[in-house]
C-alpha positions in Angstrom: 0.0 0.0 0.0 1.3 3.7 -0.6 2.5 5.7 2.1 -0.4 8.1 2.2 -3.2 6.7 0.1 -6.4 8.4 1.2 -10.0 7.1 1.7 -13.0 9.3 1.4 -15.9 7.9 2.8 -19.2 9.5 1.8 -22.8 8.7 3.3 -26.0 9.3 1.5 -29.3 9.5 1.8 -32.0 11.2 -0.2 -29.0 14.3 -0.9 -28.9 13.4 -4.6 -29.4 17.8 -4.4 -25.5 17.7 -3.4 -24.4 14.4 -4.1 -22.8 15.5 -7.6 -20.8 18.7 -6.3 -19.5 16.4 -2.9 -18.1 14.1 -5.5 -16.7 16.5 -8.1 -15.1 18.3 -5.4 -13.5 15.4 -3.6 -12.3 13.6 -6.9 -10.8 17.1 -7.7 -8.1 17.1 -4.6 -4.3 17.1 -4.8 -4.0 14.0 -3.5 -3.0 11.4 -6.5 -3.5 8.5 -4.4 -7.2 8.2 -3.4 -10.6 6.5 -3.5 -13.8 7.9 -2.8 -16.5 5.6 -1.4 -20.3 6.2 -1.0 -22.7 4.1 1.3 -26.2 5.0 -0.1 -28.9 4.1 2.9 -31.6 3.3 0.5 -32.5 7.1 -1.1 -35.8 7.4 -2.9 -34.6 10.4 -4.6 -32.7 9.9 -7.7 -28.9 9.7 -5.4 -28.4 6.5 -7.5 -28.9 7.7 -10.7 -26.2 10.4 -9.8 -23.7 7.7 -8.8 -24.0 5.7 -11.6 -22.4 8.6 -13.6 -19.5 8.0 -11.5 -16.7 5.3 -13.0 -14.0 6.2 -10.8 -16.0 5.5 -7.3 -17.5 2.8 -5.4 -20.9 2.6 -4.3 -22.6 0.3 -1.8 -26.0 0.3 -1.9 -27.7 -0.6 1.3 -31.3 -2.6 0.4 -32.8 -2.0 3.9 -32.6 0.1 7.1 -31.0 -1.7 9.9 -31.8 0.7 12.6 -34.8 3.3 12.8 -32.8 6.3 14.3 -30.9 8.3 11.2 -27.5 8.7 13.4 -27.4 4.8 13.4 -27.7 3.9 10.3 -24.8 6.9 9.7 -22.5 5.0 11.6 -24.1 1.4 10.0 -22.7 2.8 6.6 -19.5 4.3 8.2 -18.7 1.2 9.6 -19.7 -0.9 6.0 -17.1 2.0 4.5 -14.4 1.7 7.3 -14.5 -2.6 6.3 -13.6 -1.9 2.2 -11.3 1.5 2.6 -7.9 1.4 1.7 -6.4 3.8 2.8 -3.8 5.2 5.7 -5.9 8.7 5.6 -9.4 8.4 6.3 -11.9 11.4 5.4 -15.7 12.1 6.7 -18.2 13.5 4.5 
């Protein structure tokens, strides 16, 4: 693995409103070495038709809600993120 490879972990849902300017702006940054991955917690809104314009990303779609409370099914995808990132550098979004 490279020394400072960088993970951007993004959850979603219904914010397909931002969705494509979060990306943009993350796939835009200096660093070279860098995946972006988004954890989409079952939007209704069209969030997955956004990220399918994406090539250079990874998506996991989530089919159902674990948890009833918004905050833990944040962390839920956080955690699903946290189990497939790469990187050394971990970002938030």
């Amino acid at each position: 693995m490279k020394k400072n490879f960088v993970s951007i972990l993004i959850t979603n849902f219904n914010k397909s409103k931002y969705l494509q300017n979060t990306i943009n702006s993350c796939l835009i940054q200096d660093f070279k070495d860098k995946e972006v991955l988004v954890f989409d917690d079952c939007s209704t809104d069209n969030s997955l038709k956004i990220l399918q314009k994406f090539k250079n990303i990874t998506v996991v779609k989530n089919r159902t809600k674990k948890f009833k409370s918004a905050p833990l099914n944040q962390i839920y995808g956080l955690c699903q993120l946290f189990k497939i990132s790469k990187g050394n550098i971990i970002f938030l979004l």
